[in-house]
mmCIF file as gemmi writes it, N, C-alpha and C atoms, coordinates in Angstrom:
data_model
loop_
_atom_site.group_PDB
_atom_site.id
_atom_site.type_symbol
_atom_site.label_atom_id
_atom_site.label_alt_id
_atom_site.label_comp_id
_atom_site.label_asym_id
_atom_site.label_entity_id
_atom_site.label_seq_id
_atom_site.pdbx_PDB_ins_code
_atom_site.Cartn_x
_atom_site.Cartn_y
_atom_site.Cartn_z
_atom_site.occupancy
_atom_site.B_iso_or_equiv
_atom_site.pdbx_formal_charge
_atom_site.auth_seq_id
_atom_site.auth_asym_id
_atom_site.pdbx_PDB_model_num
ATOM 1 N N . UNK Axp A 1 ? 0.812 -1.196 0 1 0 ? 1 A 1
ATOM 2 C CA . UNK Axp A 1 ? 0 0 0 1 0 ? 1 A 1
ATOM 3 C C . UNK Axp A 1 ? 0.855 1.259 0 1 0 ? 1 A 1
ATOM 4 N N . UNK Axp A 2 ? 2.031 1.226 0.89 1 0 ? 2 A 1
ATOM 5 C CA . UNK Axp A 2 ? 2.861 2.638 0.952 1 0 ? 2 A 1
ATOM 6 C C . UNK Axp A 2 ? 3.229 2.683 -0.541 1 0 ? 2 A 1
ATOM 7 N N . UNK Axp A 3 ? 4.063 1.967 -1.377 1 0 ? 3 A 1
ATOM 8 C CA . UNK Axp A 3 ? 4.277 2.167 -2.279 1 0 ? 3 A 1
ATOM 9 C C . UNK Axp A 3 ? 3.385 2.666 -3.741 1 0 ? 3 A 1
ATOM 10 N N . UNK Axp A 4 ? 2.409 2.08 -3.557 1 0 ? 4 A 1
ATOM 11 C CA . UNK Axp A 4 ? 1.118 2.576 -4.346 1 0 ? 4 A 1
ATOM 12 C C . UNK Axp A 4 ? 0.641 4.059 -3.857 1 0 ? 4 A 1
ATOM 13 N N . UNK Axp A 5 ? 0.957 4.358 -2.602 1 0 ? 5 A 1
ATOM 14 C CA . UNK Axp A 5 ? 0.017 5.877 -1.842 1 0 ? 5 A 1
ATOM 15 C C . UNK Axp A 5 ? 1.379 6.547 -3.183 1 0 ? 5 A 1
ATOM 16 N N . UNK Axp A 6 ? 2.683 6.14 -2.432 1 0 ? 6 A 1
ATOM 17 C CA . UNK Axp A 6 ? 3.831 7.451 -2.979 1 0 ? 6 A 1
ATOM 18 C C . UNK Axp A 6 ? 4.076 7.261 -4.624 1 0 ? 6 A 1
ATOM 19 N N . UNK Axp A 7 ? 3.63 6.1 -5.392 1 0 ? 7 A 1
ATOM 20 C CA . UNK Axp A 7 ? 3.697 6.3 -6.426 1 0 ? 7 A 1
ATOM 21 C C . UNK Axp A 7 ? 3.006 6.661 -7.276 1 0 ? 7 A 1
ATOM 22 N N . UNK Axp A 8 ? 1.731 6.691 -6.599 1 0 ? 8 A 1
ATOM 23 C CA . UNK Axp A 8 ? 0.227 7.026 -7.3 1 0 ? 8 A 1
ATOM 24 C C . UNK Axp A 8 ? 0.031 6.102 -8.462 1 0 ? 8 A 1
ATOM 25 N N . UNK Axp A 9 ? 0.421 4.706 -8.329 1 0 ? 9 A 1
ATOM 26 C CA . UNK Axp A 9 ? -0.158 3.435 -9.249 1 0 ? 9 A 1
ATOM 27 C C . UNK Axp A 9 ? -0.56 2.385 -8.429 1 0 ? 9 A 1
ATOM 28 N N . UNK Axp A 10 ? -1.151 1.524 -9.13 1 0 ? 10 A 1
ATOM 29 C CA . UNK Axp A 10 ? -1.358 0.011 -8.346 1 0 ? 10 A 1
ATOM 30 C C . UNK Axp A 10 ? -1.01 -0.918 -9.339 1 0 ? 10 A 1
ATOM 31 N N . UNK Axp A 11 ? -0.543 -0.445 -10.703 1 0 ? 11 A 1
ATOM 32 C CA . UNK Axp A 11 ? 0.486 -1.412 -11.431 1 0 ? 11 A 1
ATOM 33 C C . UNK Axp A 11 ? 1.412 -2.372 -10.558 1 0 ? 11 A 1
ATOM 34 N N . UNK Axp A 12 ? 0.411 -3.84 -10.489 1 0 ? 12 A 1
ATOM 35 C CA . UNK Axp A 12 ? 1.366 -4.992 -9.798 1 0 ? 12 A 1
ATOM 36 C C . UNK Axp A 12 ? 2.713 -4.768 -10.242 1 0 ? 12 A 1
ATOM 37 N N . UNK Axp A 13 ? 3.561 -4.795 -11.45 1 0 ? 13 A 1
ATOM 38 C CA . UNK Axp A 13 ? 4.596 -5.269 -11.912 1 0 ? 13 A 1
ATOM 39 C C . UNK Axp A 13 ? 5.555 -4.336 -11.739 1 0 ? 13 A 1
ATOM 40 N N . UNK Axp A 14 ? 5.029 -2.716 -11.619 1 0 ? 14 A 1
ATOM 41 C CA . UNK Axp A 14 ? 5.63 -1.922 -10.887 1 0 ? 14 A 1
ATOM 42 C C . UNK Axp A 14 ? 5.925 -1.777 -9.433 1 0 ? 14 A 1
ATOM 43 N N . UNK Axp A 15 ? 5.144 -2.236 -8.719 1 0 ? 15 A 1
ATOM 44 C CA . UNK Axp A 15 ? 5.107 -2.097 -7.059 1 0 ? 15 A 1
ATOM 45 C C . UNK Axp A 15 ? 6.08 -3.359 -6.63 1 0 ? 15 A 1
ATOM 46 N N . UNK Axp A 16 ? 6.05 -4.665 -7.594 1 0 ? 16 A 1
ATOM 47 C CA . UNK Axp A 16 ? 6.43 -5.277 -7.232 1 0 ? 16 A 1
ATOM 48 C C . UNK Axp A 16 ? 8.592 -5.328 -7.401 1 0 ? 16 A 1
ATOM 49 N N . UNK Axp A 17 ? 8.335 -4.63 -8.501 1 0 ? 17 A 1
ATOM 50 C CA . UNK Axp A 17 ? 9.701 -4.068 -9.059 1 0 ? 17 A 1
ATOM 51 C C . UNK Axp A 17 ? 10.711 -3.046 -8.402 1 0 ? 17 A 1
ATOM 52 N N . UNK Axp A 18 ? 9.481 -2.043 -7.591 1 0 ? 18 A 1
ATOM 53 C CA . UNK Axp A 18 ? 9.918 -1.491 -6.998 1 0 ? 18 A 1
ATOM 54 C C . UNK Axp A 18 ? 10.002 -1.608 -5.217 1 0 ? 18 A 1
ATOM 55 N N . UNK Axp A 19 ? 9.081 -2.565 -4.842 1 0 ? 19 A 1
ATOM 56 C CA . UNK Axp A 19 ? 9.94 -3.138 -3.566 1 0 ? 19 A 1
ATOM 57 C C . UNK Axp A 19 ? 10.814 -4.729 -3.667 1 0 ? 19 A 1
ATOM 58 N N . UNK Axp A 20 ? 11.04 -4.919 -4.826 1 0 ? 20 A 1
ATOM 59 C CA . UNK Axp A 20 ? 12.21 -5.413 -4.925 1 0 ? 20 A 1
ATOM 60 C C . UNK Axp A 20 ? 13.742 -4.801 -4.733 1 0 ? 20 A 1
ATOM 61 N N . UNK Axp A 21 ? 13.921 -3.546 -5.204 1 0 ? 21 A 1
ATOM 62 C CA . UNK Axp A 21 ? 14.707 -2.305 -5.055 1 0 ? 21 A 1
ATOM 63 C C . UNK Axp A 21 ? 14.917 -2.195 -3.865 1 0 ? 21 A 1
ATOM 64 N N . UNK Axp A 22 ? 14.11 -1.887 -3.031 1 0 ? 22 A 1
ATOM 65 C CA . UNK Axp A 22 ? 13.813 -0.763 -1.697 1 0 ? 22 A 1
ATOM 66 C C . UNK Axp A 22 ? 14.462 -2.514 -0.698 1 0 ? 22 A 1
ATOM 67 N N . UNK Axp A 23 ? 14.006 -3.7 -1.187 1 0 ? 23 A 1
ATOM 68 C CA . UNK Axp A 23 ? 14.913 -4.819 -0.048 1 0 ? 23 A 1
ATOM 69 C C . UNK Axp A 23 ? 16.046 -5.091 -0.775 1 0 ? 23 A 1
ATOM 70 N N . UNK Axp A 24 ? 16.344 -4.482 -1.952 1 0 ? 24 A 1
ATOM 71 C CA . UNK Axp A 24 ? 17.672 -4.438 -1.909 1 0 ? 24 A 1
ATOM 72 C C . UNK Axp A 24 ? 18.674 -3.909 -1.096 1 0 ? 24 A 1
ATOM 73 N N . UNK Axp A 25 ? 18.237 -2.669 -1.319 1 0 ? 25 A 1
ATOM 74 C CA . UNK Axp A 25 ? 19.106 -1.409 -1.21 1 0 ? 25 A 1
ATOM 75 C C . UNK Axp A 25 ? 19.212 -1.644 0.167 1 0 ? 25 A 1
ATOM 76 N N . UNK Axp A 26 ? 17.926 -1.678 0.69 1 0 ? 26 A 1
ATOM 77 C CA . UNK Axp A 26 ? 17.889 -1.699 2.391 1 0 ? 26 A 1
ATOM 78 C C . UNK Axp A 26 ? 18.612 -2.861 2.955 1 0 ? 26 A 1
ATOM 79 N N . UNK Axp A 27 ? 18.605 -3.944 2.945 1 0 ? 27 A 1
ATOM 80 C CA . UNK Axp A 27 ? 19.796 -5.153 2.551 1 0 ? 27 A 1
ATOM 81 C C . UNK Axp A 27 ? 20.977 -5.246 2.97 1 0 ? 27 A 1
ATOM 82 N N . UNK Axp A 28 ? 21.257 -4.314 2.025 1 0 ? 28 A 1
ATOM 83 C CA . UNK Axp A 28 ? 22.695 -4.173 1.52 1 0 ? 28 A 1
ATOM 84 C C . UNK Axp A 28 ? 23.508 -3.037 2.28 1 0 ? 28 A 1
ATOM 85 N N . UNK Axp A 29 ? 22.688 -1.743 2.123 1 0 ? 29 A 1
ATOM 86 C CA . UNK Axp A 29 ? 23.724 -0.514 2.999 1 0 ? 29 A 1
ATOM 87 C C . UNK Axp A 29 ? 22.123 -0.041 3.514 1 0 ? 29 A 1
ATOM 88 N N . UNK Axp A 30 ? 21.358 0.254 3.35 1 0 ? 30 A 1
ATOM 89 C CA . UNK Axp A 30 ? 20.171 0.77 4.364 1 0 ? 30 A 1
ATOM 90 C C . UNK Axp A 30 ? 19.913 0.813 5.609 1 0 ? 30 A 1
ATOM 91 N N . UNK Axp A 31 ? 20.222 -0.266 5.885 1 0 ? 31 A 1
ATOM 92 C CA . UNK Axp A 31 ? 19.98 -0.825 7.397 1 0 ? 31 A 1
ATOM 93 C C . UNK Axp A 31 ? 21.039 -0.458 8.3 1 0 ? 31 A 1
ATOM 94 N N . UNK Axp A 32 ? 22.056 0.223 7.463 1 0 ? 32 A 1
ATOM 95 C CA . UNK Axp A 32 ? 23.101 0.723 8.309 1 0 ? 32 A 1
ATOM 96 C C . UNK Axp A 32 ? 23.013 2.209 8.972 1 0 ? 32 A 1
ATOM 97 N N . UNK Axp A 33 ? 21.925 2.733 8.08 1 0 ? 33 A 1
ATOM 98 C CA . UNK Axp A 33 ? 21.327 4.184 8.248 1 0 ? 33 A 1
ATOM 99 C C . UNK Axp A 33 ? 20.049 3.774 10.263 1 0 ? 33 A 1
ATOM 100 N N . UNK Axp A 34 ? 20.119 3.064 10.795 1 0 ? 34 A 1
ATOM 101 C CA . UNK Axp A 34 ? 19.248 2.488 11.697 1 0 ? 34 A 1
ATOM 102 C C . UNK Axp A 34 ? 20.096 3.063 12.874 1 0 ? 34 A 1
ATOM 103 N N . UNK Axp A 35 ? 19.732 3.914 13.586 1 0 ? 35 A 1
ATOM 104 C CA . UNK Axp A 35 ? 19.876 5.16 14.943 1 0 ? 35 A 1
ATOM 105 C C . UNK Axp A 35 ? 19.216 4.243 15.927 1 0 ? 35 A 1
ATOM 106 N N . UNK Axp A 36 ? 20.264 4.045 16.197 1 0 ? 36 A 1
ATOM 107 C CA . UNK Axp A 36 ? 19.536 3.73 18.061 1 0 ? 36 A 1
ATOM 108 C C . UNK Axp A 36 ? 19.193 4.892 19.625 1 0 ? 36 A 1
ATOM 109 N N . UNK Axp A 37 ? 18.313 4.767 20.216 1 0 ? 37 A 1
ATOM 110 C CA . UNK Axp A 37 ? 17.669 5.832 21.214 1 0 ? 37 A 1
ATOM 111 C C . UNK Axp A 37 ? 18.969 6.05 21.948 1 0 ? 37 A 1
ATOM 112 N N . UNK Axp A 38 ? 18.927 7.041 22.403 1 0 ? 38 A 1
ATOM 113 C CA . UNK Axp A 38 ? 20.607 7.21 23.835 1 0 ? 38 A 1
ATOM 114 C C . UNK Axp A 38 ? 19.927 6.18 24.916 1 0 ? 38 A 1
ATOM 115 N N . UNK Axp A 39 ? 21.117 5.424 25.581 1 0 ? 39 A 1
ATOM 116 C CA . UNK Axp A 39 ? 20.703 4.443 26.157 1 0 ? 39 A 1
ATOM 117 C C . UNK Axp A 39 ? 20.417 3.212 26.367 1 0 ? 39 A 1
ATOM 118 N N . UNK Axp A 40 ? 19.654 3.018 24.783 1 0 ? 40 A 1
ATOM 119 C CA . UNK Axp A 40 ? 18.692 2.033 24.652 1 0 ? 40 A 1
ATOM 120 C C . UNK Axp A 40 ? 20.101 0.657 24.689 1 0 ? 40 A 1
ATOM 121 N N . UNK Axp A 41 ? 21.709 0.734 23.972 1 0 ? 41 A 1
ATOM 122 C CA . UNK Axp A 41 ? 22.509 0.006 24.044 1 0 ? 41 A 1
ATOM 123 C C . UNK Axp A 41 ? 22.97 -0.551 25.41 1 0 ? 41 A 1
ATOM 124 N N . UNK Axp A 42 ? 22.805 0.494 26.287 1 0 ? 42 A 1
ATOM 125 C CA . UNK Axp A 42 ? 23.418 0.088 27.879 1 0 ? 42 A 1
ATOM 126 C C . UNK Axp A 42 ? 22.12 -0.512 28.785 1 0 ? 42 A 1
ATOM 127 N N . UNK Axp A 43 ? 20.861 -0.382 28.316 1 0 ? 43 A 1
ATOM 128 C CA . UNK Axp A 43 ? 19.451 -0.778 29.375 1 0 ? 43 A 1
ATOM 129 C C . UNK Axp A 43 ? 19.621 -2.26 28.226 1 0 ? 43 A 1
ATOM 130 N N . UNK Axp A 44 ? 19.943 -2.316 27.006 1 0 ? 44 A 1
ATOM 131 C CA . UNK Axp A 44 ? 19.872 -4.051 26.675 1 0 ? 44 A 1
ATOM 132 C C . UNK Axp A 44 ? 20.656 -4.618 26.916 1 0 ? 44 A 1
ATOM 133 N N . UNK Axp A 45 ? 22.397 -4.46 27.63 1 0 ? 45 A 1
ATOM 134 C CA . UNK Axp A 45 ? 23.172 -5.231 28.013 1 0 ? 45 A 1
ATOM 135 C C . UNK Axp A 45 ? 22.918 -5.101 29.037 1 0 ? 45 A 1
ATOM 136 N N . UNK Axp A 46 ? 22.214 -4.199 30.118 1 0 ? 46 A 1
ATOM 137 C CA . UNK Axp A 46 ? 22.496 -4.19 32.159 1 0 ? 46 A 1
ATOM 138 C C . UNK Axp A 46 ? 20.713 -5.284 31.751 1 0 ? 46 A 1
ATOM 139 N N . UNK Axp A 47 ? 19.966 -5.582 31.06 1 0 ? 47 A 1
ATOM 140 C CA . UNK Axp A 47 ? 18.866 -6.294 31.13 1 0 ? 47 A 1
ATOM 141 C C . UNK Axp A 47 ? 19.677 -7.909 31.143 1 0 ? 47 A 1
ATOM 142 N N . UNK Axp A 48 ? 19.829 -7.986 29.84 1 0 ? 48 A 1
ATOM 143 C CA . UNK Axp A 48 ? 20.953 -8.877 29.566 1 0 ? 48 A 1
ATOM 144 C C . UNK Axp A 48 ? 21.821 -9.742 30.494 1 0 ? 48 A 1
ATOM 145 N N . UNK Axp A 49 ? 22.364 -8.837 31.346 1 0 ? 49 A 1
ATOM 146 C CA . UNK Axp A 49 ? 23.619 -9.43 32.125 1 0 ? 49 A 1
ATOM 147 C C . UNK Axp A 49 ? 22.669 -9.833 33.608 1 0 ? 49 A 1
ATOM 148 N N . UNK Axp A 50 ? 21.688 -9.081 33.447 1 0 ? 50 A 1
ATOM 149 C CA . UNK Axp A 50 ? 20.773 -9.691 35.132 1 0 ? 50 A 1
ATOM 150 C C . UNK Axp A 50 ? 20.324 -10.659 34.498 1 0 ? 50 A 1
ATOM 151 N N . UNK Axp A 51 ? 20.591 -11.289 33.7 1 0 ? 51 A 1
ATOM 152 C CA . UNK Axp A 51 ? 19.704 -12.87 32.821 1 0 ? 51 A 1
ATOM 153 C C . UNK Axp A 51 ? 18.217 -12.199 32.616 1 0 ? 51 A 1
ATOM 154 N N . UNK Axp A 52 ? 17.855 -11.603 32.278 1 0 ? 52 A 1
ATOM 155 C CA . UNK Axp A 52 ? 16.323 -11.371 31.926 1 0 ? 52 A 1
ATOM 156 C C . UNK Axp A 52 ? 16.656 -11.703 30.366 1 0 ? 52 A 1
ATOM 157 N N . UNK Axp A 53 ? 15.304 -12.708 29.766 1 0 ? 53 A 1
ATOM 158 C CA . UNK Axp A 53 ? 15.743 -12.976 28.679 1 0 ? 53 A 1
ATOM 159 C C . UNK Axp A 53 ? 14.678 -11.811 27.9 1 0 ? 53 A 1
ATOM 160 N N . UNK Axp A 54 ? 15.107 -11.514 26.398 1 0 ? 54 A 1
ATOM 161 C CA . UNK Axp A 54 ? 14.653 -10.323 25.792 1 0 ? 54 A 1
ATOM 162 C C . UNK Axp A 54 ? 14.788 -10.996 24.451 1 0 ? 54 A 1
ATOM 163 N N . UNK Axp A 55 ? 13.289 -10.861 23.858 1 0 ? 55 A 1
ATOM 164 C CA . UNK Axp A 55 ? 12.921 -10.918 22.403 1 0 ? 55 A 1
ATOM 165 C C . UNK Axp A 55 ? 12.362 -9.689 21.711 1 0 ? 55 A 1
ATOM 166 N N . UNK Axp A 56 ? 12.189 -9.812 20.428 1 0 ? 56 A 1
ATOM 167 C CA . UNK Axp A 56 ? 11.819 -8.961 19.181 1 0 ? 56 A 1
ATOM 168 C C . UNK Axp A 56 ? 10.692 -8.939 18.794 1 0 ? 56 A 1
ATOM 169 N N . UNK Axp A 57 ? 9.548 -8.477 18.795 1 0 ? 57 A 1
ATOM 170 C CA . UNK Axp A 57 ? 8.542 -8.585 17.777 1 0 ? 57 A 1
ATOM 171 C C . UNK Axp A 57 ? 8.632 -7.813 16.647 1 0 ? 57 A 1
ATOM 172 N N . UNK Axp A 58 ? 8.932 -7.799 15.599 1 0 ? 58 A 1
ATOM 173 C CA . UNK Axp A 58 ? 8.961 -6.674 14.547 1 0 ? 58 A 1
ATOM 174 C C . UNK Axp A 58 ? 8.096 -6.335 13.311 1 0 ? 58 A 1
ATOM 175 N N . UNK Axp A 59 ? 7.525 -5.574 12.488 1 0 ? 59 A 1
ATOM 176 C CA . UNK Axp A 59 ? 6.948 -5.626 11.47 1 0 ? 59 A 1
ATOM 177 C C . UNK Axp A 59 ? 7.796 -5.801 10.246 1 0 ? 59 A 1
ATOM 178 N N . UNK Axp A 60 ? 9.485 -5.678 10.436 1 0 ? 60 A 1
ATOM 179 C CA . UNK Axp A 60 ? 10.158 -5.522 9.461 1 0 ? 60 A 1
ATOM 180 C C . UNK Axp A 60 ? 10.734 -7.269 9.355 1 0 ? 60 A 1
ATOM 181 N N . UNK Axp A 61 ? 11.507 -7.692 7.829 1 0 ? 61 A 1
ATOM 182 C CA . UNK Axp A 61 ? 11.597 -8.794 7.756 1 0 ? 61 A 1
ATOM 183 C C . UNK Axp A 61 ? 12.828 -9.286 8.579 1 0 ? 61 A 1
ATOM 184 N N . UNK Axp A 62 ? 12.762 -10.537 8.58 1 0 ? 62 A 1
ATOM 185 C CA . UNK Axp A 62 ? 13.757 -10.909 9.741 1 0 ? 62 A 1
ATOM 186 C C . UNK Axp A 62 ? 15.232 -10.957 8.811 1 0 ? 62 A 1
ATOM 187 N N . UNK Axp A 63 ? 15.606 -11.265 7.989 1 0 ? 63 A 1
ATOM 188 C CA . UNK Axp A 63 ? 16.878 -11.065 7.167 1 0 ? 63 A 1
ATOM 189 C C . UNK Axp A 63 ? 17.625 -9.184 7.821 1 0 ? 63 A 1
ATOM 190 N N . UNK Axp A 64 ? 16.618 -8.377 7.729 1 0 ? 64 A 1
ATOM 191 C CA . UNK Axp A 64 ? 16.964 -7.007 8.026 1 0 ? 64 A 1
ATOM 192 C C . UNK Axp A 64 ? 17.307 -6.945 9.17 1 0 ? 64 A 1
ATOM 193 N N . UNK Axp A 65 ? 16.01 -7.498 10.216 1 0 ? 65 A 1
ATOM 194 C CA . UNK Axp A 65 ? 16.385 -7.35 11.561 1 0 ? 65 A 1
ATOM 195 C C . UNK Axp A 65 ? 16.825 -7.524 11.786 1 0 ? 65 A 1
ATOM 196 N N . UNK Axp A 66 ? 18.357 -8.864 11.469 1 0 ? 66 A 1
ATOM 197 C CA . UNK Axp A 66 ? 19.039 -9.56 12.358 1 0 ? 66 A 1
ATOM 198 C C . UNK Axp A 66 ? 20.473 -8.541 11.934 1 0 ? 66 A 1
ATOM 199 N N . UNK Axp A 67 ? 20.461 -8.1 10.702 1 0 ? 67 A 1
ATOM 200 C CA . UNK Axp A 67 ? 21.293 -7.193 10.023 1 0 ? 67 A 1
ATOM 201 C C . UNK Axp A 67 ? 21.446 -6.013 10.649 1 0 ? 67 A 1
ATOM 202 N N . UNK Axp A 68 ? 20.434 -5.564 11.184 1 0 ? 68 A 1
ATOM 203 C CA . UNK Axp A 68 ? 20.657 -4.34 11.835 1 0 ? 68 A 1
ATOM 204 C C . UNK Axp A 68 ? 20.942 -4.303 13.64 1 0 ? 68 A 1
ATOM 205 N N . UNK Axp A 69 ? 20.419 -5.689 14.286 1 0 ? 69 A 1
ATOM 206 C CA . UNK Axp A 69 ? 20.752 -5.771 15.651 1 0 ? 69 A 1
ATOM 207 C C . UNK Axp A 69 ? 22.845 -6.116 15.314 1 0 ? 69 A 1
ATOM 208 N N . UNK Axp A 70 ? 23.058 -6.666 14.521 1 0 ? 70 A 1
ATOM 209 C CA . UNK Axp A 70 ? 24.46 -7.193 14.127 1 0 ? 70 A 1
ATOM 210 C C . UNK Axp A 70 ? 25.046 -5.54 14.205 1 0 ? 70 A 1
ATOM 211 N N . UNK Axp A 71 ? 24.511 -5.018 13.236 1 0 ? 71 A 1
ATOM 212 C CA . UNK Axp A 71 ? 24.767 -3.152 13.086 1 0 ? 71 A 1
ATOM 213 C C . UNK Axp A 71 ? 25.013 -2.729 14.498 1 0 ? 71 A 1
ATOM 214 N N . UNK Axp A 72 ? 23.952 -2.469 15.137 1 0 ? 72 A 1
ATOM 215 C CA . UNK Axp A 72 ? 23.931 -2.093 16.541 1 0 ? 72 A 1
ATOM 216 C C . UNK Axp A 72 ? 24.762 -3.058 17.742 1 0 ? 72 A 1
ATOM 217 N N . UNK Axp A 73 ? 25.153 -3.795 17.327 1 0 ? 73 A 1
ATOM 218 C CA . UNK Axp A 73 ? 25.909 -4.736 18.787 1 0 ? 73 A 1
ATOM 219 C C . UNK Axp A 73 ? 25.207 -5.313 19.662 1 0 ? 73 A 1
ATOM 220 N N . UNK Axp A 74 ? 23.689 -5.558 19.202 1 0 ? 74 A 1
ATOM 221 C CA . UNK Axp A 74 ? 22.522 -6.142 20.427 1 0 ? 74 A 1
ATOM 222 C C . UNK Axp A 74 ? 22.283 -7.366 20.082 1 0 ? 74 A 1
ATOM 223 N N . UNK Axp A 75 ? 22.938 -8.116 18.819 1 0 ? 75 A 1
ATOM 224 C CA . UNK Axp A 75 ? 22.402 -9.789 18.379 1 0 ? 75 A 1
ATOM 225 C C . UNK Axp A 75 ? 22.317 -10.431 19.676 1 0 ? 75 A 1
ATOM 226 N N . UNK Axp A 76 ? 23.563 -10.547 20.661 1 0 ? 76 A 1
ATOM 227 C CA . UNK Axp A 76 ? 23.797 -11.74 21.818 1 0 ? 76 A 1
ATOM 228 C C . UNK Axp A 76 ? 22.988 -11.06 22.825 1 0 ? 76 A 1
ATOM 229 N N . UNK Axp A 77 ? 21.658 -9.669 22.823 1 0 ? 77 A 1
ATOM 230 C CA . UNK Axp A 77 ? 20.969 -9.407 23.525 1 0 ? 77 A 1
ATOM 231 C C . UNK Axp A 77 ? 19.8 -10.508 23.854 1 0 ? 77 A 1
ATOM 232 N N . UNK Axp A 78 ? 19.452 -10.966 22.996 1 0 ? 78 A 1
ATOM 233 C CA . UNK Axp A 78 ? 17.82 -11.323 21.885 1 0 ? 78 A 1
ATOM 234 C C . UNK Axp A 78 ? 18.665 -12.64 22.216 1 0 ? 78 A 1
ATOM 235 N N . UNK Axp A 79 ? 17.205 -13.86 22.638 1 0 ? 79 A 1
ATOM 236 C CA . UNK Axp A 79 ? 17.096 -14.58 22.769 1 0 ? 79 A 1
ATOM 237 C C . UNK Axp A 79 ? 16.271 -15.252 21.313 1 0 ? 79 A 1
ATOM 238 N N . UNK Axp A 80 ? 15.126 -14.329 21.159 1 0 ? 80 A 1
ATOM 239 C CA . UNK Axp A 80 ? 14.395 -14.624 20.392 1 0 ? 80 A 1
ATOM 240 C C . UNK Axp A 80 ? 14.324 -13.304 19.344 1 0 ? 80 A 1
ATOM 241 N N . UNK Axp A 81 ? 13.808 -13.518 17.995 1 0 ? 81 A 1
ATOM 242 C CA . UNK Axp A 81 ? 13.456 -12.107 17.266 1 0 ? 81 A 1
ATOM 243 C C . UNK Axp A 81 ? 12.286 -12.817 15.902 1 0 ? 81 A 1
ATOM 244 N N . UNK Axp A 82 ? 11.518 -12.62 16.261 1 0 ? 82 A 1
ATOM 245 C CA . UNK Axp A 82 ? 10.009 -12.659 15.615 1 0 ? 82 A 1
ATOM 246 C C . UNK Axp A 82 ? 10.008 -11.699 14.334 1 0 ? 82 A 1
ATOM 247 N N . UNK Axp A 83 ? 9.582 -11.816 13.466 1 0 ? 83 A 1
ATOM 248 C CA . UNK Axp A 83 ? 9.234 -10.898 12.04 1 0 ? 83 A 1
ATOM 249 C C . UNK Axp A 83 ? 8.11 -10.92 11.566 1 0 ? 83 A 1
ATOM 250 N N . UNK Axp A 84 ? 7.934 -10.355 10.538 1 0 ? 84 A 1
ATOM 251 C CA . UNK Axp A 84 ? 6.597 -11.042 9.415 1 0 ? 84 A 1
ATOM 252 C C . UNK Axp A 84 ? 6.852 -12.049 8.74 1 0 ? 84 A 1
ATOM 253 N N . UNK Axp A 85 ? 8.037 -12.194 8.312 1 0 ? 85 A 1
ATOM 254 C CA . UNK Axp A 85 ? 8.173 -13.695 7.544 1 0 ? 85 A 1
ATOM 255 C C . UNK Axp A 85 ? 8.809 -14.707 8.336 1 0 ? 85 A 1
């Protein structure tokens, strides 16, 4: 749907062409553009190290997610990490 609002089509072969692109790109160097909150790195390792175990629910796909906790230094946070696919 986002892609259809910003492109103003619903041409399948386009939408589909063009979030083929957008999990490229994002993939590849995108996910490196991913800002973490002040903090949020030191409250998931002091959670972490008291053994509280900590999972993911995400809307984004799990190939990305795991790409971008790797980015951020939080993979050995996450016990678990849930996606859409």
């Amino acid at each position: 749907e986002t892609l259809e609002l910003l492109t103003g089509s619903a041409d399948p072969a386009l939408i589909a062409e063009l979030a083929a692109h957008f999990k490229a790109s994002y993939d590849s160097t995108g996910y490196l553009q991913t800002a973490a909150y002040d903090g949020v790195g030191d409250m998931l390792a002091r959670l972490a190290a008291g053994g509280r175990r900590l999972a993911i629910a995400t809307n984004k796909r799990l190939h990305p997610t795991r790409l971008i906790l790797e980015h951020l230094g939080w993979a050995t946070h996450f016990d678990a990490v849930y996606a859409l696919d």
